[in-house]
MIPADO-898743 format. One record per residue: residue number from 1; z, y, x of N, C-alpha, C in turn; residue in three letters. Coordinates in pm, whole numbers. Layout:
<recs>
(rec NUM; (Z; Y; X); (Z; Y; X); (Z; Y; X); ALA) ...
</recs>
This chain:
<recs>
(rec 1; (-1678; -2650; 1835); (-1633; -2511; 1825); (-1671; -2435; 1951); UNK) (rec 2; (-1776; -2293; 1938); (-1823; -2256; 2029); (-1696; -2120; 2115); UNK) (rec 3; (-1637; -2201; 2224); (-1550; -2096; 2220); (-1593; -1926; 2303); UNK) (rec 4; (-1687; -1901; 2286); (-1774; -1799; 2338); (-1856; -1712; 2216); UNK) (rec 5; (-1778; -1780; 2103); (-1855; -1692; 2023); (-1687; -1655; 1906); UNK) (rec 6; (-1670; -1536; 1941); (-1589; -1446; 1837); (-1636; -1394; 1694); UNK) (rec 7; (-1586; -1486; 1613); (-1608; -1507; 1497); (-1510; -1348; 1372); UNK) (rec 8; (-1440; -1276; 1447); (-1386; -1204; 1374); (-1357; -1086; 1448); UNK) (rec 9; (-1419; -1017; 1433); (-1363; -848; 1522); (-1420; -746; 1440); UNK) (rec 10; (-1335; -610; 1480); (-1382; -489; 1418); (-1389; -424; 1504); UNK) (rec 11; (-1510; -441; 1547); (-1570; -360; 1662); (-1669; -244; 1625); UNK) (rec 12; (-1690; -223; 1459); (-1826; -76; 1463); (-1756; 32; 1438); UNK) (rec 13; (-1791; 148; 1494); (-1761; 212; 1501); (-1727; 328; 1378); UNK) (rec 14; (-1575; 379; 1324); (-1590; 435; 1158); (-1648; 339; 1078); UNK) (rec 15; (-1637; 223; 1126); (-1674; 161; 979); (-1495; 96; 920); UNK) (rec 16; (-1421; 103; 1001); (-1298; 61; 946); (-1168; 137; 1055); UNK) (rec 17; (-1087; 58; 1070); (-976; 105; 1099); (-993; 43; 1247); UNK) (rec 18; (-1085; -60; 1323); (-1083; -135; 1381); (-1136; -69; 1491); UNK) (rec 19; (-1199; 35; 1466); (-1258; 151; 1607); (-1260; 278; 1578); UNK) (rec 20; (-1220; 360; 1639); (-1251; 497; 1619); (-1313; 562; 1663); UNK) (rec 21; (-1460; 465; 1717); (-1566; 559; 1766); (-1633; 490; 1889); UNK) (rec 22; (-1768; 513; 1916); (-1819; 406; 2014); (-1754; 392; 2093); UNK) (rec 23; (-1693; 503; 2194); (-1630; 504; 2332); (-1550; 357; 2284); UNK) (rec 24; (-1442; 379; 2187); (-1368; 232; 2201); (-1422; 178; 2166); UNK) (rec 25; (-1586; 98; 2060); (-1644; -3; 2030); (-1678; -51; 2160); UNK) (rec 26; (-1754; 40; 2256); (-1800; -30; 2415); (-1683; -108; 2487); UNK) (rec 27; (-1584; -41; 2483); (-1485; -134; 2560); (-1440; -204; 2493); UNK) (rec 28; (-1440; -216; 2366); (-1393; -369; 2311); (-1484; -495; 2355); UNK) (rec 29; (-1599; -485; 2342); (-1738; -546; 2387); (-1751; -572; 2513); UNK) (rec 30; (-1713; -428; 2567); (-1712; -478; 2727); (-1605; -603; 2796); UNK) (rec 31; (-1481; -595; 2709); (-1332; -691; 2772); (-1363; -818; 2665); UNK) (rec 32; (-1487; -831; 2582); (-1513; -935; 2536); (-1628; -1002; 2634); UNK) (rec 33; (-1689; -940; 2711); (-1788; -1012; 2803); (-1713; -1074; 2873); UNK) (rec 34; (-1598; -942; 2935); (-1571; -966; 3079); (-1495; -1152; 3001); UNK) (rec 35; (-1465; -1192; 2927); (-1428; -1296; 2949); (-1509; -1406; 2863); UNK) (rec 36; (-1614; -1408; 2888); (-1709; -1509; 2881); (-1773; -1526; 2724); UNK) (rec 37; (-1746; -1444; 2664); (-1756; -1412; 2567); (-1944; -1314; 2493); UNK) (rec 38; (-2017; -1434; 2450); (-2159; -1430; 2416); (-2235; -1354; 2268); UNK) (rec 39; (-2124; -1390; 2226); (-2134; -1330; 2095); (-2060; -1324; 2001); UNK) (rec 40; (-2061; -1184; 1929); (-1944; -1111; 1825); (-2010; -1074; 1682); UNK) (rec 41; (-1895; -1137; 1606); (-1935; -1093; 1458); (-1861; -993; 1428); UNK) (rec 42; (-1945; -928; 1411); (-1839; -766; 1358); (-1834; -831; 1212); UNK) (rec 43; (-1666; -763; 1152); (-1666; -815; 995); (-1536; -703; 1007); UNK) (rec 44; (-1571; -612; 945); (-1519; -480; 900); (-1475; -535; 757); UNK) (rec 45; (-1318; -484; 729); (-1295; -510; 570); (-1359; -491; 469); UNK) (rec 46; (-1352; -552; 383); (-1431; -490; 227); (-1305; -517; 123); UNK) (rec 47; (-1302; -458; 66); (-1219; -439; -32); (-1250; -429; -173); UNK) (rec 48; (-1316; -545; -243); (-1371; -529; -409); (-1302; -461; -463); UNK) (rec 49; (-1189; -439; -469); (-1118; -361; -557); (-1097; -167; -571); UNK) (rec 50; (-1205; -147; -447); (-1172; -15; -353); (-1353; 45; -352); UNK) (rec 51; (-1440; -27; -337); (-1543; -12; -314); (-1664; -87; -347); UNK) (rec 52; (-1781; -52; -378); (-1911; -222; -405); (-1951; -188; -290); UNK) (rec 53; (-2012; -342; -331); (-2097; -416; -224); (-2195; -296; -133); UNK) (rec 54; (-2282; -211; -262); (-2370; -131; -178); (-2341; -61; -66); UNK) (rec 55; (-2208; 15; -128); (-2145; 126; -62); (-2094; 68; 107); UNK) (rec 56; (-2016; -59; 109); (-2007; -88; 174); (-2104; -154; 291); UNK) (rec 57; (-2251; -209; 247); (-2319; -256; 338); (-2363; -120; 406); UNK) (rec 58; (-2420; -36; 293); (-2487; 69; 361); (-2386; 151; 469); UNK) (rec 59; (-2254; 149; 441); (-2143; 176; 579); (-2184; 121; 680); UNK) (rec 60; (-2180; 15; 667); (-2150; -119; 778); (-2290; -112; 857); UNK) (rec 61; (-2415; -85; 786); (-2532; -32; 872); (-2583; 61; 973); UNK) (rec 62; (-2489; 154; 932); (-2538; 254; 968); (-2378; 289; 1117); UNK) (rec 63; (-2305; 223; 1081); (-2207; 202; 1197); (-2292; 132; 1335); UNK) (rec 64; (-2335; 15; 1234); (-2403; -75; 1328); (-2530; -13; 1442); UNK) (rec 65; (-2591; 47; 1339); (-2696; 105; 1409); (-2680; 257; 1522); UNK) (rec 66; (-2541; 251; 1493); (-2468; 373; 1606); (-2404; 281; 1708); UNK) (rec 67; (-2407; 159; 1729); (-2300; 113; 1806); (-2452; 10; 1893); UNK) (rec 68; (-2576; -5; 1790); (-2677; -49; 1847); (-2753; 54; 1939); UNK) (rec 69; (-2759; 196; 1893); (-2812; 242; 2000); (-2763; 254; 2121); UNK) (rec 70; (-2604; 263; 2173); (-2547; 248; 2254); (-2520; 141; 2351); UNK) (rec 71; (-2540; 10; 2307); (-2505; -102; 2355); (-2589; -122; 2526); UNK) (rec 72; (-2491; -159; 2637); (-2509; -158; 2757); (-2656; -310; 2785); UNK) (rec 73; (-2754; -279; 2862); (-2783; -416; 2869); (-2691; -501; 2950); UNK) (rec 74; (-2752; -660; 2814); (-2692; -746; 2921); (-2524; -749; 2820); UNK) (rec 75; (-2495; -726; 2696); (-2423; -692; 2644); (-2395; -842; 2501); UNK) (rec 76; (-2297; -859; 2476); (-2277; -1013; 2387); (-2399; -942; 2238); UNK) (rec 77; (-2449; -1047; 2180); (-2502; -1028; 2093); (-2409; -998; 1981); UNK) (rec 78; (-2453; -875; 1881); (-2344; -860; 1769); (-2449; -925; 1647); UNK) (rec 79; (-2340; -973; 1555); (-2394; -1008; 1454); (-2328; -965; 1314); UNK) (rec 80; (-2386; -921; 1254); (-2286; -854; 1111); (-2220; -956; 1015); UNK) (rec 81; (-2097; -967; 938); (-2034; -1035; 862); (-1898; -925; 775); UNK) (rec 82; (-1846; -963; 745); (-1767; -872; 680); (-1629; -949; 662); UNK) (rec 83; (-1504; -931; 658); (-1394; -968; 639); (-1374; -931; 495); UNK) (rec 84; (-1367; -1044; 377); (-1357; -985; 238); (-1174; -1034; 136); UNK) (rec 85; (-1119; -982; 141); (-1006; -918; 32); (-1005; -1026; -83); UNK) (rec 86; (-954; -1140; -80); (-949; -1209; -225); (-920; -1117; -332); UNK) (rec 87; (-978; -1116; -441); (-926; -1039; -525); (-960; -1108; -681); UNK) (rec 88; (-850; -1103; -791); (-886; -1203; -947); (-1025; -1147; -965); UNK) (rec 89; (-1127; -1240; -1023); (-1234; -1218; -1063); (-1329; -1244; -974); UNK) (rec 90; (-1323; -1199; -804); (-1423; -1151; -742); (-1548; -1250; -726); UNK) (rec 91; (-1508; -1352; -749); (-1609; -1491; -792); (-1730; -1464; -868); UNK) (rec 92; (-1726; -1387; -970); (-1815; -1282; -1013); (-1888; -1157; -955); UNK) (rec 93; (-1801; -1093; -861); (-1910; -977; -794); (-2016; -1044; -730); UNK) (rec 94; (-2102; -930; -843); (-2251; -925; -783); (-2283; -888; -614); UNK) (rec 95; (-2370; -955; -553); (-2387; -894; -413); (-2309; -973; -335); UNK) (rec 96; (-2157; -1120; -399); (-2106; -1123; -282); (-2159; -1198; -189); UNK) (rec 97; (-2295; -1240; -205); (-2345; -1359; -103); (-2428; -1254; -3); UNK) (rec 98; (-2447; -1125; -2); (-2486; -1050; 124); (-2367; -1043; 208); UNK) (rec 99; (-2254; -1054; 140); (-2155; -1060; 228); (-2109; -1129; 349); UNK) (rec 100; (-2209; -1241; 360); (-2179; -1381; 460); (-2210; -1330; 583); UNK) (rec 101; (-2177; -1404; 686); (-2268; -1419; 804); (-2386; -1389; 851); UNK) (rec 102; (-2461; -1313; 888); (-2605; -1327; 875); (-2659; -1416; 919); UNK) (rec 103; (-2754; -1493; 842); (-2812; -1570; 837); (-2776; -1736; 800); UNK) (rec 104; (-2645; -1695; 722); (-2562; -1843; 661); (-2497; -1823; 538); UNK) (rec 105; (-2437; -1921; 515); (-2361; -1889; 348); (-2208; -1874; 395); UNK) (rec 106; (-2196; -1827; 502); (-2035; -1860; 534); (-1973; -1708; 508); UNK) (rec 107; (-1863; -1689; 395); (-1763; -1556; 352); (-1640; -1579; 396); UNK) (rec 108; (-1603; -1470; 527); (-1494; -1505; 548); (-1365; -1388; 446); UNK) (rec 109; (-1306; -1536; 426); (-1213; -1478; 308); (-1068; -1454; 362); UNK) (rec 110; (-1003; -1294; 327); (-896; -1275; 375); (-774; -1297; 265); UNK) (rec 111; (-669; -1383; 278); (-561; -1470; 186); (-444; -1291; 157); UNK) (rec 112; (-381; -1331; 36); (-247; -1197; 70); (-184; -1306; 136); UNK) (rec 113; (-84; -1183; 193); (45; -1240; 307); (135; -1230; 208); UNK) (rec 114; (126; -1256; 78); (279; -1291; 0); (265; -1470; -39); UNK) (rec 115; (336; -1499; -142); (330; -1594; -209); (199; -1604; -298); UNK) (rec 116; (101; -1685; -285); (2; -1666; -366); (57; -1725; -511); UNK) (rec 117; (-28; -1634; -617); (25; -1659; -779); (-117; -1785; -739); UNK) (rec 118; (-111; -1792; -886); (-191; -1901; -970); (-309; -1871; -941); UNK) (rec 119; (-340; -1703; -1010); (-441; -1644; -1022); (-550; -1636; -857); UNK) (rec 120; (-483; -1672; -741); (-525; -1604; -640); (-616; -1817; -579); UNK) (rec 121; (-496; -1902; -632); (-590; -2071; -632); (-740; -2037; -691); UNK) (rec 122; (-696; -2004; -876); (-829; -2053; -928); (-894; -1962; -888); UNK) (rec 123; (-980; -1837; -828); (-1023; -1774; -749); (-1071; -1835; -631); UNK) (rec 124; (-964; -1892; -556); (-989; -1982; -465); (-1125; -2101; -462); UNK) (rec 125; (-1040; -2173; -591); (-1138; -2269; -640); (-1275; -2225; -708); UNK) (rec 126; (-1287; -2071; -780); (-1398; -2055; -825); (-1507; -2047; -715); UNK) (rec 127; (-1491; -1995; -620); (-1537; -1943; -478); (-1588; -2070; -405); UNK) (rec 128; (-1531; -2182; -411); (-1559; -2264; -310); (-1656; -2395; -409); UNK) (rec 129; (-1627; -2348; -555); (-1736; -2398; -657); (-1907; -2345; -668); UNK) (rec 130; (-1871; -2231; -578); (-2086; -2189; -579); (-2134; -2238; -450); UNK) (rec 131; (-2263; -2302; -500); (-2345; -2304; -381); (-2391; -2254; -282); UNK) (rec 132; (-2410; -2101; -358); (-2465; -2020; -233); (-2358; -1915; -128); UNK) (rec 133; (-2234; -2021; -112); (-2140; -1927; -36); (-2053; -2032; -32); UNK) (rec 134; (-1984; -2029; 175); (-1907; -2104; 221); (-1806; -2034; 263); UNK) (rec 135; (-1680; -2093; 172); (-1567; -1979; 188); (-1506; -2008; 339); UNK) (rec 136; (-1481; -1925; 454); (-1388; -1950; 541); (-1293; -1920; 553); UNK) (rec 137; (-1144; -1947; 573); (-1039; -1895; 583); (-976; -1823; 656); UNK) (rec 138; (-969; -1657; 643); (-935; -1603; 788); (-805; -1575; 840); UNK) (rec 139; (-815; -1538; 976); (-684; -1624; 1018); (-585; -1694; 953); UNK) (rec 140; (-622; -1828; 967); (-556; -1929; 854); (-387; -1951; 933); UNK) (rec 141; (-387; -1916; 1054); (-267; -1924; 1100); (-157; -1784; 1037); UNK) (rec 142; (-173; -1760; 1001); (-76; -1647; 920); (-2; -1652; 795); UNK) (rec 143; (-111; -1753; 737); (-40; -1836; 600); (38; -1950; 619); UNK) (rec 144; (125; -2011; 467); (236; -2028; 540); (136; -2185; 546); UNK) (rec 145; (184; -2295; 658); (91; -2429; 660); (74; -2466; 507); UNK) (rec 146; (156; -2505; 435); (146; -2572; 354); (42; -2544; 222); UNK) (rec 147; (32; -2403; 257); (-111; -2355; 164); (-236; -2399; 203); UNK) (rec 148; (-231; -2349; 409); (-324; -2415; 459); (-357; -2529; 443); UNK) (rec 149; (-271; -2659; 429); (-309; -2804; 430); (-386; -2791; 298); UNK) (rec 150; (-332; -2776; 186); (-402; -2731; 58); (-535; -2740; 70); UNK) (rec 151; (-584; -2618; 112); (-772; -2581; 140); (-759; -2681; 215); UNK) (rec 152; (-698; -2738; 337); (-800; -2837; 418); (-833; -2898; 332); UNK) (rec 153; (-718; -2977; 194); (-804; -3066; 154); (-888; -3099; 76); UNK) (rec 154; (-902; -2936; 48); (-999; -2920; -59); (-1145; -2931; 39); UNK) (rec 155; (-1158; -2963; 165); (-1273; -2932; 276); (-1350; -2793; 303); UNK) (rec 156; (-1259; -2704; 305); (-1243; -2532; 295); (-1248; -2502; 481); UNK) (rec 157; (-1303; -2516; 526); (-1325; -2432; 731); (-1240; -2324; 739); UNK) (rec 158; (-1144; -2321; 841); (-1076; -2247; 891); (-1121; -2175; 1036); UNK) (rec 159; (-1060; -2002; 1036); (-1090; -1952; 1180); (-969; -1920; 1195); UNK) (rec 160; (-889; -1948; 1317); (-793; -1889; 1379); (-802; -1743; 1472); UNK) (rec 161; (-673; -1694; 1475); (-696; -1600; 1546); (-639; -1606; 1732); UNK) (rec 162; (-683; -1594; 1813); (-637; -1695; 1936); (-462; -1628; 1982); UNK) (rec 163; (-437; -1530; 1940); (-332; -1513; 1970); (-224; -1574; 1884); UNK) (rec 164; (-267; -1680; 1805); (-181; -1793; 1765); (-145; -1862; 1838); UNK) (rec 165; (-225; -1876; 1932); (-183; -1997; 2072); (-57; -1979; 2175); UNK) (rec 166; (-25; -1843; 2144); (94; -1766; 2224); (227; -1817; 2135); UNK) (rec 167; (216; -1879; 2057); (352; -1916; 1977); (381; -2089; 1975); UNK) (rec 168; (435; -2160; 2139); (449; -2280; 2106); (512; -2388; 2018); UNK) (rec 169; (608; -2327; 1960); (640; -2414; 1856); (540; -2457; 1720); UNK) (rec 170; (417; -2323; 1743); (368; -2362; 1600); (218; -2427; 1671); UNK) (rec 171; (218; -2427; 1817); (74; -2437; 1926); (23; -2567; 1854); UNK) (rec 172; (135; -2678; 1866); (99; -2829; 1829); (13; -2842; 1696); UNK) (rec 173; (41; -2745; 1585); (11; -2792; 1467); (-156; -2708; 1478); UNK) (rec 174; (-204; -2610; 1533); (-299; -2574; 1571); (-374; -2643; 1650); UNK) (rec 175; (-364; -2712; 1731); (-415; -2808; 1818); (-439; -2915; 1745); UNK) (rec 176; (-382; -2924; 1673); (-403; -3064; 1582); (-517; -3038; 1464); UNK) (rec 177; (-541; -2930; 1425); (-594; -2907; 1286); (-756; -2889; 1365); UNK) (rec 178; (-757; -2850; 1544); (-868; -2820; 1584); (-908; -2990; 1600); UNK) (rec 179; (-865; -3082; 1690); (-878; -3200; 1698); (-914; -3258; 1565); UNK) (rec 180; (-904; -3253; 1476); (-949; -3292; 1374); (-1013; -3226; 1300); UNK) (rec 181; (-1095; -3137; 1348); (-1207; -3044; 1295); (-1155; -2962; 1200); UNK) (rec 182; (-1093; -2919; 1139); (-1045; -2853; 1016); (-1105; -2714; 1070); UNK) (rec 183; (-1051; -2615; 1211); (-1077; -2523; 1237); (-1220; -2502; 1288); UNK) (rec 184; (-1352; -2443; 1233); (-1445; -2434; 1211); (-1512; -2309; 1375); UNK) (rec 185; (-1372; -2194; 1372); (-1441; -2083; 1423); (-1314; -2036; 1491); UNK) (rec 186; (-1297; -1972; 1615); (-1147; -1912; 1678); (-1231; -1721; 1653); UNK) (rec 187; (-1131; -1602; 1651); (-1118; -1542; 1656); (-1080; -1421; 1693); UNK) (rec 188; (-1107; -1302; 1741); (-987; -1194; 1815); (-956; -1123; 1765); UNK) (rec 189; (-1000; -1127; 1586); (-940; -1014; 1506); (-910; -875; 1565); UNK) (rec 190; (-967; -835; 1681); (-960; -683; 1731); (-937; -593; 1715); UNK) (rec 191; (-847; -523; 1683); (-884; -362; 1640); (-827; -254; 1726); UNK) (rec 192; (-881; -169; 1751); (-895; -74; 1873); (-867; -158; 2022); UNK) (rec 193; (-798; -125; 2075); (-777; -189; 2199); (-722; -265; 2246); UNK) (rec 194; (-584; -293; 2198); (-439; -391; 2165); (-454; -413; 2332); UNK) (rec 195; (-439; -563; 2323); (-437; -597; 2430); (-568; -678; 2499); UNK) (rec 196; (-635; -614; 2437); (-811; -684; 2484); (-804; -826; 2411); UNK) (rec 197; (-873; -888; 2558); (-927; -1040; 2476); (-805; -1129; 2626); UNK) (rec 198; (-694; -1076; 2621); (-650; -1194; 2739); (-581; -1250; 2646); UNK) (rec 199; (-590; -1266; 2510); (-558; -1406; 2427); (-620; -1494; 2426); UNK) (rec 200; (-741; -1457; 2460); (-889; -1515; 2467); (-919; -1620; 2583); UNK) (rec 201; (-834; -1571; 2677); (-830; -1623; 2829); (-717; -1733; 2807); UNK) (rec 202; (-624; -1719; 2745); (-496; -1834; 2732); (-515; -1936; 2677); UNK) (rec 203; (-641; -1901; 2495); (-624; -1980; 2428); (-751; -2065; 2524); UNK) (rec 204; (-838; -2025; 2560); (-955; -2103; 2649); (-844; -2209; 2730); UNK) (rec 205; (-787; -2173; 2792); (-688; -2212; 2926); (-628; -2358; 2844); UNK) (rec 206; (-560; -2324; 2685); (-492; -2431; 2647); (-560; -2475; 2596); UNK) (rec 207; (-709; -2472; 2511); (-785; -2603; 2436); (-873; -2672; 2551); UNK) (rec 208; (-882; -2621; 2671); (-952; -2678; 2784); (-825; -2786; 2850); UNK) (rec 209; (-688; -2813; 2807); (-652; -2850; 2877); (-563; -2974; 2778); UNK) (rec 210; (-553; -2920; 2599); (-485; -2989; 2480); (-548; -3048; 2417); UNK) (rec 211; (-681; -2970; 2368); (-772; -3076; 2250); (-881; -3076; 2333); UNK) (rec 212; (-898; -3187; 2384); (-1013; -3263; 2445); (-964; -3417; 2353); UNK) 
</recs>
């Protein structure tokens, strides 16, 4: 697990709720260098139920390419991905394999924060039944464990978000799921400024010092 590479932020600018404009895309980027931090996947929401695929890449481009002309040298590499909305059916939308990572089959998939029905598993399971797309689970620390253990054992990759690491009673069971590979990718889920990346600095501090 590369911990220098931020697997989840909304850093483009108007493309979501996650920036409101370069001035804050640069300093998100910038308090992601300042802590050692090489490279960022921007993954702006998508919402099947709200918008297609087109509408949304062609957003997500043209953010990108406003936040590319700006970029300082000497600046973490961005890479495009998208944060996508389980939704019944979506196993079927056309287009969802542009949705990945660039340059991989990996969709990171966002769970509801209720009780998942039935409908929201076989979805689950339809998704992690195609070849050309590797579902990841995003911030898997938010759901409740016992769903999580579920996908682990279905062999489903998890990304955490690092300000999970700030909650010791639940630190152990995170530490454990990384030690045993389950967690694939860590995260800063970003949006506007919060509190930068000094979650980023803690959670470094405790897997440099827990899961070895």
């Amino acid at each position: 697990m590369d911990i220098t590479f931020d697997y989840h932020s909304h850093i483009l600018p108007g493309c979501d709720h996650g920036s409101d404009g370069i001035k804050t895309s640069l300093k998100q980027i910038e308090m992601a260098k300042s802590v050692g931090i090489k490279t960022i996947c921007a993954t702006p929401h998508f919402y099947p139920h709200k918008e297609s695929v087109e509408s949304f890449l062609a957003r997500r481009q043209r953010t990108y390419e406003a936040l590319k002309a700006n970029l300082p040298e000497g600046a973490p590499e961005i890479i495009l991905g998208a944060e996508v909305l389980i939704c019944d059916g979506m196993d079927q939308l056309d287009g969802l394999d542009c949705l990945c990572r660039q340059g991989t089959k990996e969709l990171l998939l966002e769970l509801p924060f209720y009780r998942w029905p039935e409908s929201v598993w076989e979805t689950i399971d339809c998704l992690n039944d195609r070849d050309d797309i590797q579902i990841v689970i995003a911030h898997a620390d938010r759901y409740p464990p016992e769903s999580i253990e579920k996908l682990i054992g279905e062999d489903i990759p998890l990304q955490l978000n690092v300000e999970c690491f700030k909650k010791p009673l639940r630190r152990k069971r995170y530490i454990s799921w990384i030690k045993k590979g389950y967690v694939k990718y860590l995260g800063s889920d970003i949006h506007m400024l919060e509190t930068g990346y000094k979650d980023w600095v803690k959670c470094r501090k405790i897997l440099e010092k827990k899961a070895k």
